[in-house]
C-alpha positions in Angstrom: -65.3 35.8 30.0 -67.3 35.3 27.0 -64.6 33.4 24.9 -64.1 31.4 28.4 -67.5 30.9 28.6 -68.1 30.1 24.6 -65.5 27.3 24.6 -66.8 25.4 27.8 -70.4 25.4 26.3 -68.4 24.1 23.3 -66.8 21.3 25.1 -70.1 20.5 26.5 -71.9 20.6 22.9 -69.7 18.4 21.2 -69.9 15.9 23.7 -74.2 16.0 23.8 -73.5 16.0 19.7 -72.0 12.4 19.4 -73.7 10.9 22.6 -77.2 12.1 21.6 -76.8 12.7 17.8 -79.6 10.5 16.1 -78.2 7.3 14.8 -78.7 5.7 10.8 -77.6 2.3 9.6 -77.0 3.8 6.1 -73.6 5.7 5.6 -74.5 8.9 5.0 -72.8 12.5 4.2 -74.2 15.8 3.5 -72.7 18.7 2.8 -74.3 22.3 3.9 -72.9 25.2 2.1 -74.0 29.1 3.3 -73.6 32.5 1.6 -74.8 31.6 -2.4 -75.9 35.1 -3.7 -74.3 37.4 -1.3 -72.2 40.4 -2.4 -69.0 40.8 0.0 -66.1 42.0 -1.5 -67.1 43.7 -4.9 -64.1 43.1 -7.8 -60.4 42.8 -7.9 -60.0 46.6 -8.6 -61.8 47.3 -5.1 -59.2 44.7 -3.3 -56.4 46.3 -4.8 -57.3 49.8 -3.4 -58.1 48.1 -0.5 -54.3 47.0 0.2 -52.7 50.5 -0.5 -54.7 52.1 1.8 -53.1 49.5 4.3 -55.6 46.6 5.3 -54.0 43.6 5.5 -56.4 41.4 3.8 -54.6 38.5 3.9 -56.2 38.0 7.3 -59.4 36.5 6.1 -60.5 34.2 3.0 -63.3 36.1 3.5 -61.7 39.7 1.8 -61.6 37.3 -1.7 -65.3 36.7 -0.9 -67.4 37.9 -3.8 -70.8 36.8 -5.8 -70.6 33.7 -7.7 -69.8 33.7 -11.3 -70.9 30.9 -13.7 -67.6 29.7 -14.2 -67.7 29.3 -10.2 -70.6 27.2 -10.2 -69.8 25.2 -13.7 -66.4 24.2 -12.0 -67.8 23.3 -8.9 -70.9 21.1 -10.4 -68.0 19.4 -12.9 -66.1 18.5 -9.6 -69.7 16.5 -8.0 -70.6 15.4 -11.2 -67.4 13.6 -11.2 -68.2 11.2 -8.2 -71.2 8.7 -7.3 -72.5 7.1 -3.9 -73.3 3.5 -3.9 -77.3 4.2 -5.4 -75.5 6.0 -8.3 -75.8 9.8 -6.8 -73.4 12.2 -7.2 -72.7 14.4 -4.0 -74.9 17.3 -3.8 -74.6 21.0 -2.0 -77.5 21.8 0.7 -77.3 25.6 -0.9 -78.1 28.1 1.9 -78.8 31.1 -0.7 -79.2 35.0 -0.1 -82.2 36.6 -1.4 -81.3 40.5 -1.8 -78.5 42.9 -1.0 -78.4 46.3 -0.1 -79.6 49.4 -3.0 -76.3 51.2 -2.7 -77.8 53.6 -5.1 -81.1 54.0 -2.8 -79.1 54.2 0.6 -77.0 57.1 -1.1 -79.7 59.0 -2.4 -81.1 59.0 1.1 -78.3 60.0 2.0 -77.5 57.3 4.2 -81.2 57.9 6.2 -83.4 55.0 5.0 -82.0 51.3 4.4 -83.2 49.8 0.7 -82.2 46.3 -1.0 -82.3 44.9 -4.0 -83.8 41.9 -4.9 -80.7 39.1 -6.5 -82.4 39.3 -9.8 -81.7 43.3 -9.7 -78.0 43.0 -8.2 -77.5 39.8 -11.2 -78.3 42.9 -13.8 -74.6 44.5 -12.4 -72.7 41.5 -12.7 -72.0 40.3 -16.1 -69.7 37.3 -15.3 -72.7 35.7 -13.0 -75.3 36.7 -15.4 -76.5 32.9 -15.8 -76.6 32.3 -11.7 -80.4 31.3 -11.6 -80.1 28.9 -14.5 -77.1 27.4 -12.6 -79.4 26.9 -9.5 -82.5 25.7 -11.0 -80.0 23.6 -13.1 -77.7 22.2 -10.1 -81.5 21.8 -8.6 -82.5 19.7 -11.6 -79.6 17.2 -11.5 -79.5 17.2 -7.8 -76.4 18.8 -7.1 -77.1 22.3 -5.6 -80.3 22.0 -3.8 -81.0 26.0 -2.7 -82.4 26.5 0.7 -83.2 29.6 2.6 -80.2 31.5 4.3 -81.6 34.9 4.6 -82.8 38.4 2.9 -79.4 40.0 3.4 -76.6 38.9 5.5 -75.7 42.2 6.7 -76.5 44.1 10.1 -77.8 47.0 8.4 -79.1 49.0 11.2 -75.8 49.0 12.1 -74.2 49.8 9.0 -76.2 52.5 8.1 -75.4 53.6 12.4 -72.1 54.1 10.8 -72.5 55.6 7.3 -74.5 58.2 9.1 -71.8 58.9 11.7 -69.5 59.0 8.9 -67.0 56.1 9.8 -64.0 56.4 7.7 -63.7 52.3 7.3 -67.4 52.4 6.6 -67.7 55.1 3.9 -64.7 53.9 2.3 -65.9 50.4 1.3 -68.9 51.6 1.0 -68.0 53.8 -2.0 -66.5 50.5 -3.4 -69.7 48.8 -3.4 -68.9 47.0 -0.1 -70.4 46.2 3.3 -67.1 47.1 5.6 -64.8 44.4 5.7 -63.6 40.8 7.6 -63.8 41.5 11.3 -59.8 40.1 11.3 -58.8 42.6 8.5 -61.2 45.6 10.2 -59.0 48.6 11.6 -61.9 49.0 13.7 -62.2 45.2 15.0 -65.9 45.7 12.8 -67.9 43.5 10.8 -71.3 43.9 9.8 -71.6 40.4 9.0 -72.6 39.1 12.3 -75.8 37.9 13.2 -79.0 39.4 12.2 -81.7 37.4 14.5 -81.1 39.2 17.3 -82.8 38.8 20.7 -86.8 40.2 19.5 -87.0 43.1 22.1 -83.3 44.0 21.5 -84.3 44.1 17.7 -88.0 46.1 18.1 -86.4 48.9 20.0 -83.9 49.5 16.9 -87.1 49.4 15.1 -85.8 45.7 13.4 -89.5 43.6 12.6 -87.8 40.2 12.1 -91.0 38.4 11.3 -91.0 40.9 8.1 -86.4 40.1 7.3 -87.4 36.3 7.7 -91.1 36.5 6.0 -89.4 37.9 2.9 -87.1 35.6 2.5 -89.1 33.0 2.5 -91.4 34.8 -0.5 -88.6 36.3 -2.3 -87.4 32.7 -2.4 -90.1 30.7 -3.6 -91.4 33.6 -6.3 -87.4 32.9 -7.5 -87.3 28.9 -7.6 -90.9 27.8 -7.6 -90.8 25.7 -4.7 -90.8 26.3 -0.6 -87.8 25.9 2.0 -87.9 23.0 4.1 -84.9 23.7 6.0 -83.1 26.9 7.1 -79.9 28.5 9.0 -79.3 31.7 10.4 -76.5 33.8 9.5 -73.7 33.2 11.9 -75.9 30.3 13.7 -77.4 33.3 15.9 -81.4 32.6 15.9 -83.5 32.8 19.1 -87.1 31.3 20.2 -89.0 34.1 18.4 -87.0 32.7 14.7 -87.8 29.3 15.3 -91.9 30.6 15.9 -91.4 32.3 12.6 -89.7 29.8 10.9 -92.3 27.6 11.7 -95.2 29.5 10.6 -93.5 29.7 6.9 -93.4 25.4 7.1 -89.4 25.1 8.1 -89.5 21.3 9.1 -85.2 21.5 9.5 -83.0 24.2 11.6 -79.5 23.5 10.3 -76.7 24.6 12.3 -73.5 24.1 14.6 -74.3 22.5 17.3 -74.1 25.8 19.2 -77.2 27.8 18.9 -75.8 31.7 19.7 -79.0 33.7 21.1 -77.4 37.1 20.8 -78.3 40.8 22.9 -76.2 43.8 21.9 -74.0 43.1 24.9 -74.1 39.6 25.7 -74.1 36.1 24.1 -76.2 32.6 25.5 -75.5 29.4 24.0 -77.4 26.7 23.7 -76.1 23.5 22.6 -78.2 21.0 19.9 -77.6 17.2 18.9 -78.6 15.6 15.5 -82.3 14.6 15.6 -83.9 16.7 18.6 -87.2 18.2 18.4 -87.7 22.2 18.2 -89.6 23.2 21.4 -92.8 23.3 19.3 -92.3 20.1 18.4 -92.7 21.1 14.7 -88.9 21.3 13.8 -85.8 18.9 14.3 -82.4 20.1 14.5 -79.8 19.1 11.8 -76.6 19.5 13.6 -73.0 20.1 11.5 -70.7 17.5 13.0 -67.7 17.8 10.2 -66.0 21.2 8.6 -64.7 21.4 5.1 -63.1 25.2 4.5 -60.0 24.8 2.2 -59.6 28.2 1.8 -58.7 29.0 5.3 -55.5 26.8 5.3 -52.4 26.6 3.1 -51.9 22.8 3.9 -51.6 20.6 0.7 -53.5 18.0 2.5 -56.2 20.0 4.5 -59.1 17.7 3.0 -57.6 14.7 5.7 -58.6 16.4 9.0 -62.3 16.6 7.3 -62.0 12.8 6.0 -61.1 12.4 9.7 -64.2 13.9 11.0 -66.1 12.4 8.5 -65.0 8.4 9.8 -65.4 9.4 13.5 -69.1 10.2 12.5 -70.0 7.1 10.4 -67.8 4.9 12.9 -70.3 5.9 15.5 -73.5 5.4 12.2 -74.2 9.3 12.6 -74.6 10.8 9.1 -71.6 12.8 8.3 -72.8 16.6 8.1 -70.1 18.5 6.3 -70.2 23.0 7.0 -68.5 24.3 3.7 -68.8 28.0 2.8 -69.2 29.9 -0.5 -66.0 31.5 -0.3 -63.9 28.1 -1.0 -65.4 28.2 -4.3 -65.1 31.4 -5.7 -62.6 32.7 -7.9 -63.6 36.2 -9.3 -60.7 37.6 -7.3 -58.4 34.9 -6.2 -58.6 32.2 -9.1 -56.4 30.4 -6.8 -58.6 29.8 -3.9 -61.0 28.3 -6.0 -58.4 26.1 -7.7 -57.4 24.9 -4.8 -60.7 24.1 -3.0 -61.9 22.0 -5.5 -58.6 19.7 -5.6 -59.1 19.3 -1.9 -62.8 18.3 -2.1 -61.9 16.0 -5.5 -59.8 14.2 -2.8 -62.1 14.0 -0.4 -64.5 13.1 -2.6 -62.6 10.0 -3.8 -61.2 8.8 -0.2 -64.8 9.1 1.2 -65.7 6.6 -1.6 -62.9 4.2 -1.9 -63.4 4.1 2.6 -67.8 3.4 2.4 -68.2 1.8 -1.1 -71.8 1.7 0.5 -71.8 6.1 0.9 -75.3 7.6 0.2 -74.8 11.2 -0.2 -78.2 13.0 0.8 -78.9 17.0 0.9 -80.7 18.0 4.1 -83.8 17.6 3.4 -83.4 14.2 2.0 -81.6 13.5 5.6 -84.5 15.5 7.7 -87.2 13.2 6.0 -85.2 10.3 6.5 -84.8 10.7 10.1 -88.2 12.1 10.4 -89.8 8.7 9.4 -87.6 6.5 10.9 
C-alpha cells in the first residue's frame, strides 16, 4: 500500500513540478551532489570479506561507496574545469557535505551503550589517501566548482544501529568490526539499512530520546567552524524532513530546502508525502524550495550512453525555461574501491557536459544558492 501510495503521490508531484515550477529566461543548470565526507563502505579489504561471507554486493553502487580521496576530487574538478557556460563559468557541484561519523573506538569501549562521533577532521586523521579533503573543498570553493553546503552531522540512524549492536545482530556486528555502518538495504540479508532518514517525525524521535534541534544545530556549527562561512541551503538525508526541520533550519538562516520534489515526513511505521515545485515558499515564509527536476547517477547503470536520458531531462526543463536541477551522488565519483565506477562517471558527465553546451551556447551553470538568490529577487 505504501509503494501504491508513494508512486501516485509521485505522479501527482511531477506533474505540480513542471506546471508550477518557477520559471527563468536564462538557461540555467545546477547540479546538487549529497554524501561528501561520509564513511560507508570502509576499504577494498572490507569488500572482499564482504563477498566470501556471501553478500551479493553487486546489488548496489552504494557497497563501492567510501570517503573521498584527493585523487577523487582532483579528477572530478579536472573534468568541470574542462567546460565553460556562456559568462565563462565552469559547472560547479552544490556539495551537500557530512560533518562527523560515528567513534567506532568510543561506541566499543561503551560497549555498544552510548553513541559518540567524530568530528571529519578526526575521521581525515585515519585516512591517508583523503588526507588533503579540506584543502580540496576550500579549493573547489575558491574556484567555484564544489560549493559545500550542509547535508547533515552523520547520515546514519544511529539509535537504531546501536538497537542492533546491542542486540547483537550478526549483519550488524559483522560490518561493524569492519569499520562499517551495516550495508545497502538491496545487498542486506536482513532487508536493513541504517542509512534512511534521520529527521524523523519530532514526538516519534523525543521518545527514542533523539533532540533533532541538537543533530541539525551541530551541523550547522560543525560546519561553519570547518569552512568559515554559513549554509544557505540544506537537504535532508533521504529527502525525509518534517515541519519541526524546516523551524530549525530556519532559526540557523537556511534561505533554500533542496530536495526531490517529494518531501517524505517519516513515523516508525508510516510514510506521508508531500509534494513541492521549484520556487514555493516554506510555510514560514522564510524558505523557498529548490526542487530536483533531472537525475544524473552513472554508476547505477551499465549503459555506455546513460548520460542521454539525463541530457533528455535536462532539454524538457529548459524547453519549458525551468532551470535544469541535476540530483548526482557522491558514490559516481569515487574510486578507492571500484577505480572503474569513477572512470566511468566522469566520461558520462564529460559528455554531458559537452552536449549540454554545444545544445544552449547561451548555458549559465549556477550552484544553488546562486539559483535561490536569483529567483528570490526576481
Amino acid at each position: 500500500m505504501n509503494k501504491l501510495r508513494r508512486n501516485l503521490n509521485s505522479v501527482r508531484a511531477r506533474m505540480l513540478m513542471y506546471y508550477r515550477a518557477r520559471r527563468l529566461q536564462p538557461k540555467i543548470v545546477v547540479f546538487e551532489s549529497d554524501d561528501w565526507g561520509a564513511i560507508r563502505s570502509s576499504n577494498r579489504t572490507a569488500i572482499n570479506y564482504l563477498e566470501r561471507k556471501g553478500y551479493d554486493l553487486g546489488q548496489s553502487p552504494y557497497s563501492f561507496d567510501a570517503l573521498e580521496s584527493n585523487q577523487d576530487l582532483e579528477e572530478l574538478f579536472n573534468v568541470l574545469q574542462s567546460h565553460r557556460d556562456s559568462l565563462g563559468n565552469a559547472p560547479c557541484f552544490t556539495a551537500n557535505v557530512i560533518l562527523a561519523n560515528p567513534n567506532f573506538d568510543l561506541i566499543k569501549e561503551s560497549e555498544y551503550g552510548e553513541y559518540h562521533y567524530e568530528t571529519l577532521e578526526k575521521t581525515l586523521l585515519k585516512h591517508v589517501d583523503s588526507a588533503r579533503l579540506l584543502d580540496l573543498w576550500k579549493l573547489g570553493y575558491n574556484e567555484r566548482l564544489f560549493i559545500p553546503q550542509v547535508h547533515a552531522r552523520e547520515h546514519v540512524k544511529y539509535w537504531k544501529w546501536m538497537q542492533d549492536l546491542r542486540s547483537e545482530v550478526k549483519e550488524a556486528l559483522e560490518t561493524y568490526a569492519l569499520g562499517m555502518c551495516g550495508v545497502p538495504k538491496l545487498v542486506s540479508k536482513r532487508g536493513t539499512s541504517y542509512y534512511s532518514p534521520i529527521y524523523m517525525d519530532h514526538e516519534e524521535l523525543m521518545k527514542r530520546g533523539i533532540d533533532q534541534n541538537l543533530l541539525i544545530t551541530e551541523a550547522f556549527e560543525l560546519f561553519e567552524k570547518l569552512l568559515g562561512f554559513k549554509s544557505k541551503s540544506s537537504i535532508a538525508p533521504n529527502c525525509g524532513w518534517t515541519d519541526t526541520t524546516e523551524k530549525i533550519w530556519a532559526s540557523l538562516g537556511v534561505k533554500y530546502i533542496q530536495g526531490g520534489f517529494l518531501q517524505e515526513h517519516h513515523w516508525e511505521d508510516r510514510v506521508k508525502y508531500i509534494p513541492h515545485f521549484l520556487g514555493e515558499k516554506s510555510k514560514n515564509g522564510q524558505m523557498l524550495y529548490l526542487v530536483r527536476n533531472c537525475t544524473f547517477e552513472p554508476a547505477k547503470s551499465t549503459k555506455e550512453n546513460y548520460w542521454h536520458s539525463t541530457f533528455n531531462e535536462v532539454e524538457r526543463a529548459l524547453q519549458l525555461n525551468i532551470p535544469a536541477i541535476i540530483s548526482t551522488h557522491r558514490v559516481n565519483y569515487v574510486g578507492s574501491i571500484k577505480a572503474e565506477m569513477r572512470e566511468n562517471s566522469l566520461k558520462q558527465l564529460n559528455k554531458l557536459l559537452t552536449e549540454i553546451e554545444r545544445k544552449w551556447p547561451n548555458i549559465i551553470y549556477l550552484n544553488s544558492t546562486q539559483l535561490g538568490d536569483m529567483i528570490y529577487q526576481d
